[in-house]
N, C-alpha and C positions, 0 to 999 in steps of 0.2 A: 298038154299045151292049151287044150278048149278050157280044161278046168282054169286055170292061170285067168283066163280071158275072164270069164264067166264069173272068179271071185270079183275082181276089177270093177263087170260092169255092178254087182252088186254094192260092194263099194262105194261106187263115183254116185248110185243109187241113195243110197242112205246118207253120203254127205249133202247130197243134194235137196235131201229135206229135211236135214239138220240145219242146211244155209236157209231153206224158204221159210223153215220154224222160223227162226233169230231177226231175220228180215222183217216178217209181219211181228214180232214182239216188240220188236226197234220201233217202227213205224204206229203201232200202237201205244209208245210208252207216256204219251201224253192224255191220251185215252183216261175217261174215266173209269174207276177198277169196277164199279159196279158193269159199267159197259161191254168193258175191252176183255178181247177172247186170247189168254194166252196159251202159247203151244209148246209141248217140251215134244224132239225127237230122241226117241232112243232104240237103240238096237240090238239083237239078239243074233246069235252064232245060230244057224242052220247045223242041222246034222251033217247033211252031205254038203256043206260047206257055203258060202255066201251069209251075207246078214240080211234080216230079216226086222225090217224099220218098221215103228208104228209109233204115231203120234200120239201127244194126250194133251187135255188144257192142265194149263199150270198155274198156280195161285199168282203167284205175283212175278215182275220182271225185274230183274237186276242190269242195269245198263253195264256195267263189269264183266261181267258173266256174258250177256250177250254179247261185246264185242270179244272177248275170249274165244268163244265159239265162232262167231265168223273167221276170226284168223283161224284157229285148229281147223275148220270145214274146208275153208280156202287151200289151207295146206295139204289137207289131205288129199284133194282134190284134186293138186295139182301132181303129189307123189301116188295116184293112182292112173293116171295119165300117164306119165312117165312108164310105166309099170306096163301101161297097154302100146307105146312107143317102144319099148326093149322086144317084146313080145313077137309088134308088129315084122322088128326087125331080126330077128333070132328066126323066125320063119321065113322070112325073103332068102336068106341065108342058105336056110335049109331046102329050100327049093334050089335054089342056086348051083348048090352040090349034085344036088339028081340031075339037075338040065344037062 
């Protein structure tokens, strides 16, 4: 049950700067290229489970591309949420039974 949880928060983790990458690349995309610092998130599978985000700069920004990933980040975001509401309530439940 804690593991569930615990992938979740890793999760809502790494989309959540995958969303703050795309947002500062957005907001940059006027930015002159010699200037402006772009950011790519990506993430990697842990052994004992959860991801494991780290950012890097990225050559250039594709305005495409970055709203693509805010919708995917949003989405995901919002189905890893849900994930920790099932969760939340699959153990009220289970208390519920012992009380």
């Amino acid at each position: 049950m804690t593991l569930s949880l615990y992938l979740c928060a890793t999760g809502l983790h790494h989309q959540q700067h995958r969303l703050s990458a795309s947002a500062h690349n957005t907001a940059n995309a006027g930015v002159d290229e010699a200037k402006a610092v772009r950011l790519r998130a990506s993430g990697v599978q842990r052994e004992n489970g959860g991801v494991q985000t780290h950012t890097q700069q990225a050559s250039s920004t594709d305005a495409l591309r970055e709203a693509v990933v805010q919708i995917d980040s949003a989405q995901s975001f919002a189905a890893q949420v849900r994930v920790v509401q099932t969760q939340d309530d699959l153990l009220g439940t289970l208390i519920d039974i012992k009380a």
